[in-house]
C-alpha positions in Angstrom: -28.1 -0.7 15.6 -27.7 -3.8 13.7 -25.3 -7.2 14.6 -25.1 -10.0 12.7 -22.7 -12.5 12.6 -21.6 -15.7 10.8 -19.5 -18.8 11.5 -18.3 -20.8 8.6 -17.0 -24.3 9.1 -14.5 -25.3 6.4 -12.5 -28.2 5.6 -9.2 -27.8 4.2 -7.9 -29.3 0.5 -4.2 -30.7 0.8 -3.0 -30.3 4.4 -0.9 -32.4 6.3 0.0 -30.0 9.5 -0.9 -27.1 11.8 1.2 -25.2 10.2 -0.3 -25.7 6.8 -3.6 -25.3 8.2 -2.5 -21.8 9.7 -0.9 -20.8 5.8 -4.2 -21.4 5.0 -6.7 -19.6 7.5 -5.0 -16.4 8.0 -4.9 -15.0 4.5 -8.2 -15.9 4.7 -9.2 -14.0 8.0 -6.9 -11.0 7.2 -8.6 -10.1 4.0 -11.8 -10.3 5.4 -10.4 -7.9 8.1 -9.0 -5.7 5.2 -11.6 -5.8 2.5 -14.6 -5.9 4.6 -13.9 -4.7 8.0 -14.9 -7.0 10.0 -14.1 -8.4 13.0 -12.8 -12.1 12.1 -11.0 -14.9 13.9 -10.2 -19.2 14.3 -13.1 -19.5 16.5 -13.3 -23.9 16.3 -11.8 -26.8 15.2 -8.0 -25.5 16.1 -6.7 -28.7 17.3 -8.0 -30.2 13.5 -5.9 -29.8 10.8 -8.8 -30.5 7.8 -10.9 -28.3 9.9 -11.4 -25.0 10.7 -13.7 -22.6 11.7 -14.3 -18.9 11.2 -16.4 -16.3 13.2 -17.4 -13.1 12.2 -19.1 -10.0 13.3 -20.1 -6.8 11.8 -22.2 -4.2 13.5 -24.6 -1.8 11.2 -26.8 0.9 11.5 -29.1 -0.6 8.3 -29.8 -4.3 8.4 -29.6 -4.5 4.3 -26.3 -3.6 4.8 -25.5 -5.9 7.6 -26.6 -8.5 4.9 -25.1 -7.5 2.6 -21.4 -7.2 4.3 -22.4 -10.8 5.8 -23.5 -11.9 2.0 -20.1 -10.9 0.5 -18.1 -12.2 3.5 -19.8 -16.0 3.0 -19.1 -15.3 -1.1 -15.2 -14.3 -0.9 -15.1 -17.7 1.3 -16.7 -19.8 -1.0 -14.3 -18.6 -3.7 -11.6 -19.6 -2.2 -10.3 -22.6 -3.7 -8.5 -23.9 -1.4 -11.4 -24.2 0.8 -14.9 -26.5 0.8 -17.7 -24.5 2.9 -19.2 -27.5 5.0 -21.8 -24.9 6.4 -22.6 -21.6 7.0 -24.5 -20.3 10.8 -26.4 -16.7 10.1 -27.4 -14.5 13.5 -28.7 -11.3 13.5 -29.6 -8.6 16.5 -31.5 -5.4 16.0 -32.7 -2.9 19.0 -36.1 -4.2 19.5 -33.7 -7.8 21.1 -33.6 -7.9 24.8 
């Protein structure tokens, strides 16, 4: 069994409020729950309204799909244009980890 997970830092285009911020981040988070079944939240940055960050996990039994889930996660993100990606943290767990 395969984890891997990834935590995208963004900042936001033309907000001016929490609420804006949150009209922006969950569309984002429920259609990575939806088209990529993952698990997918606001993990930083809540109290920032230009700033947001995103934590995902996906659990495999093949690490090239693990990637490749992660890959297309970090992708549907960056399209967004809404959205700048500031950066982009990669982790990955196999079996053989203690």
């Amino acid at each position: 069994m395969y984890v891997g997970t990834l935590s995208i830092d963004l900042l936001l285009g033309d907000v001016r409020s929490l609420k804006e911020k949150r009209s922006v981040v969950r569309p984002i988070v429920a259609e990575l729950q939806r088209k990529y079944a993952v698990s997918v939240a606001e993990v930083g940055e809540q109290d920032l309204y230009r700033r947001a960050r995103i934590g995902l996990a996906v659990v495999s039994g093949d690490a090239g799909h693990l990637t490749d889930v992660l890959d297309r996660c970090e992708r549907m993100v960056a399209a967004r244009p809404e959205v700048e990606l500031l950066s982009v943290r990669r982790q990955y767990h196999g079996d053989h980890d203690d």
